[in-house]
N, C-alpha and C positions, 0 to 999 in steps of 0.2 A: 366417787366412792372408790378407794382404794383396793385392792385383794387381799387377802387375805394369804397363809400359807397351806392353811389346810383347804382354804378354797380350792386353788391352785392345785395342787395334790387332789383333788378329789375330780377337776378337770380334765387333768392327765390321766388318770387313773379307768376313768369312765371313756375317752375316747378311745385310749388305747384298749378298751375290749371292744371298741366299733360302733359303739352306740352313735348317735345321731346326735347335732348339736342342739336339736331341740329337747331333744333326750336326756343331752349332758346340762342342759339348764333347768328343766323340769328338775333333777333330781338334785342339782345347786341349790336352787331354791328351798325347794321341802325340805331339803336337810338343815341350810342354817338363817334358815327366815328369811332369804336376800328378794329383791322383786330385781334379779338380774335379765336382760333381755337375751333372743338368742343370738342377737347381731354384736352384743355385747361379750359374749362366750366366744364367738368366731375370732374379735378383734383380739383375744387374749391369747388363745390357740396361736392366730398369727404369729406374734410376738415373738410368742415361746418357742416359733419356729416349726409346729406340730400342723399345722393345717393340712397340708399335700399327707394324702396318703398311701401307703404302696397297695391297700387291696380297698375294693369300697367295702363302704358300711353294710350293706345289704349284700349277700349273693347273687350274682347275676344270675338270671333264670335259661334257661335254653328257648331259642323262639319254638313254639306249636309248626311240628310238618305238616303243611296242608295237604299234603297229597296223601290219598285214601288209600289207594291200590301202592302195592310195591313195584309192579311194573306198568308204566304208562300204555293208556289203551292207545291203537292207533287211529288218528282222524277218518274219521267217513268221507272217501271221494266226493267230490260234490260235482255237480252234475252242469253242464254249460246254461242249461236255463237261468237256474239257481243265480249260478254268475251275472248273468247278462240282467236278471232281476232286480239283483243288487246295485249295479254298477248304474240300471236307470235310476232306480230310487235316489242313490246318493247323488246323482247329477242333480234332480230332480228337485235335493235341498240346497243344493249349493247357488248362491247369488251370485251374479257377477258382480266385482266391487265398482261402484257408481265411480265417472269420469270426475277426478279433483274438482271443483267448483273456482272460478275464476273471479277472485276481490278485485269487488266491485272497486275502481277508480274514486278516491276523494272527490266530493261534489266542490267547484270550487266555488262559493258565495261569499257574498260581501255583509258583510254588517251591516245592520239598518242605521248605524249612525257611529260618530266618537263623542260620546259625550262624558263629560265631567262628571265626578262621584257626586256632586252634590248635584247635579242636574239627574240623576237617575229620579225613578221613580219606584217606587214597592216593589213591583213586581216586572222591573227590566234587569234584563243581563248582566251581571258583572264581570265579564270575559274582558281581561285589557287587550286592546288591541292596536296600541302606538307602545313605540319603544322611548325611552329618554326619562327626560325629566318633566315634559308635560302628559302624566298620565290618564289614556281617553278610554271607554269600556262602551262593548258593545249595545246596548239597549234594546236588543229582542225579547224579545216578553218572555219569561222564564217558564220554565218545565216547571209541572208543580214539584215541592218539595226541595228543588233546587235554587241554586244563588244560578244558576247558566239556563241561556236559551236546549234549547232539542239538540242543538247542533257543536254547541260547547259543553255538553256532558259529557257526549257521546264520545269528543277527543281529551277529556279528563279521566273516563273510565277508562280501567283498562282492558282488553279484549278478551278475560278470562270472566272477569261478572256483568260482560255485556248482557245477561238474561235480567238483570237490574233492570237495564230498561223497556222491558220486553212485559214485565210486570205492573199491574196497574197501581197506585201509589195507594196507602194504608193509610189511615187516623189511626192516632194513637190510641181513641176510644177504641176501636174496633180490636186494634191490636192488643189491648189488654184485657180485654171482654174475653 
């Protein structure tokens, strides 16, 4: 839908007294039946070159002085108990932070076997584990819910949703119930 001239004009007209461009479309509308949007009023402003304005729409307001008194009262000395009170307390919260934790070493284990894809069985591993052109896979009996043994998830997942494995596995009954 194209603009019109007195659209246009009636655009200008309304920002330059400051109104808002929700403002300036509410009042497009009601006036010439248009169901114009306000993203749609901005892109035309653009155009026209009018968007940037030198003062805003609204008056800026003064921030609220919080301070009650005109002249600040002075702090109450505080007393060395007081201090030393304080100073156990916050110790008293503070933890020391626990010594880094030390990754644990890769367990190095072997495959229960290289068997052929069609030598698997339902519920053995599909982890390959020969390289080439005779492809062999591991056959450890799989985690439930998984094509991999315990031990070949675990280096499929990666170390950010390891609490995946940490969780006990769902039916989908349960999980849509």
């Amino acid at each position: 839908m194209s603009w019109t001239q007195p659209e246009v004009d009636l655009i200008k007209a309304e920002w330059a007294k400051g109104e808002s461009a929700s403002d300036v479309t509410r009042t497009l509308n009601r006036k010439f039946g248009t169901r114009r949007s306000r993203n749609a009023t901005l892109g035309k402003l653009k155009r026209l070159g009018l968007l940037g304005r030198s003062a805003p729409a609204r008056p800026v307001l003064p921030k609220h002085d919080r301070r009650r008194d005109s002249d600040p009262k002075e702090p109450k000395p505080c007393s060395q108990k007081t201090n030393k009170d304080l100073v156990r307390r916050l110790e008293s919260k503070v933890k020391p932070k626990p010594a880094p934790a030390k990754k644990p070493e890769p367990e190095m284990w072997e495959p229960e076997g290289a068997f052929h894809l069609l030598d698997l069985n339902k519920h053995q591993c599909r982890w390959p584990v020969t390289e080439g052109d005779d492809h062999r896979f591991c056959g450890r009996t799989q985690t439930s819910g998984s094509s991999y043994c315990r031990e070949h998830l675990k280096r499929s997942i990666s170390p950010m949703s390891a609490a995946t494995l940490q969780r006990a596995p769902v039916s989908m009954k349960k999980a849509m119930s």
